[in-house]
Every structure is written in structure tokens, then in C-alpha cells.
N, C-alpha and C positions, 0 to 999 in steps of 0.2 A: 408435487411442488419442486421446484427447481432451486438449486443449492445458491445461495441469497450473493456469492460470493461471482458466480459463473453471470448471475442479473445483470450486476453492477458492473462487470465487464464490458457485457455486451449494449449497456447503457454508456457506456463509453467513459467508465472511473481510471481515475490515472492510476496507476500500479506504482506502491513505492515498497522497496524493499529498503529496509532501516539495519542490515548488516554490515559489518565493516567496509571498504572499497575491496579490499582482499576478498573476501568473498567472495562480494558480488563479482567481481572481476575471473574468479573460479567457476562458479556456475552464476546462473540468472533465470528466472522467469521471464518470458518472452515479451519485450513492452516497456518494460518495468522499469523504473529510474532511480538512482539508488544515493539517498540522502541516510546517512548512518545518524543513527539515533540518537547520539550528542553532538550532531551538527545538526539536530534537528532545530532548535530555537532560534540561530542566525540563520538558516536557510527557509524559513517557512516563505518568502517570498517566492521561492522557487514551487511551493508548495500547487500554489493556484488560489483560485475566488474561494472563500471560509465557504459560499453555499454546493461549492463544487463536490464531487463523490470521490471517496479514497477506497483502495484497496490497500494493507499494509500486510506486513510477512516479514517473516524475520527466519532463523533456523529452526526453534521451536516454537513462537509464539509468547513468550517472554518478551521481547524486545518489542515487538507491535506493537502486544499489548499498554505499556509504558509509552511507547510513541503515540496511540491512541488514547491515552487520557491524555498526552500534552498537548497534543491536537482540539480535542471539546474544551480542553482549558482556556485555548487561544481563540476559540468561538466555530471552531468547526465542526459542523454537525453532522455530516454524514460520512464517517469514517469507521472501515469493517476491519478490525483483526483480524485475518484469515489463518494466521497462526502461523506454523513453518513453510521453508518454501516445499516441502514435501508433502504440505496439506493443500498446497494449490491447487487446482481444480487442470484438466487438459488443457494447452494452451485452449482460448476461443476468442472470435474477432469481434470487436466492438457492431453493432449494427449502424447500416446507417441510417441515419437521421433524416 
């Protein structure tokens, strides 16, 4: 079975990493767009369609996590905590459709 996080990539899930700008601006996951996790509530516009697919990541998995329940709170469903960005999976390319 294939790691749920690598699927949804390659189903073509937007990547948000919910770290500072500083960070993200330090390293990044490849793709990845980076809305920090107390701009998350005025940025959910940026977010995309509620029925769309997320991948989120933070350094540990903390901060996703918290941005993934504010996420199902605002009505979005399919949103994966992938934990840190150190548990990210090899980069891999969306398929196409």
C-alpha cells in the first residue's frame, strides 16, 4: 500500500506548509505554498475549493496538525497532516489527469 500522503500528491493535492515565512523561505518542500498557520483564517481564500485535497507539514507536525482541525472546522474535508517537513515523502509529480 502506498504512503496515503505520496497518493494525494500524485492526485494532484495542493501542498501547504503552515511554517513561518522565515522558514519556509530557508528550506521548502518542492510545490508547496506557504500560508503560516495564524494567517491561516484570513487566507483560507488562498486555500482553494473546501472539496479540494490538502497536504499540510509543518516542522514537527504540531502546527499541521492545529491547521488541520481549523481546516475540517471551516468545512474542509480532505486534509492530511503529513507531520514535519522531514516526514515528507521524496519529492513526487502530481499525475496527469
Amino acid at each position: 500500500m502506498e504512503d496515503p500522503v505520496v497518493e494525494m500528491i500524485r492526485r494532484g493535492a495542493k501542498i501547504v506548509d503552515v511554517r513561518s515565512r522565515e522558514e519556509f523561505e530557508d528550506e521548502r518542500y518542492p510545490g508547496a505554498i506557504n500560508i503560516p498557520v495564524n494567517e491561516l483564517p484570513r487566507r483560507l481564500a488562498e486555500m482553494g475549493p473546501r472539496d479540494g485535497e490538502y497536504v499540510l507539514y509543518c516542522a514537527s507536525g504540531s502546527r499541521s496538525a492545529f491547521a488541520a482541525r481549523a481546516l475540517a472546522l471551516a468545512g474542509y474535508r480532505k486534509v492530511l497532516n503529513a507531520g514535519g517537513l522531514a516526514d515528507m515523502p521524496v519529492p513526487v509529480q502530481a499525475t496527469a489527469r
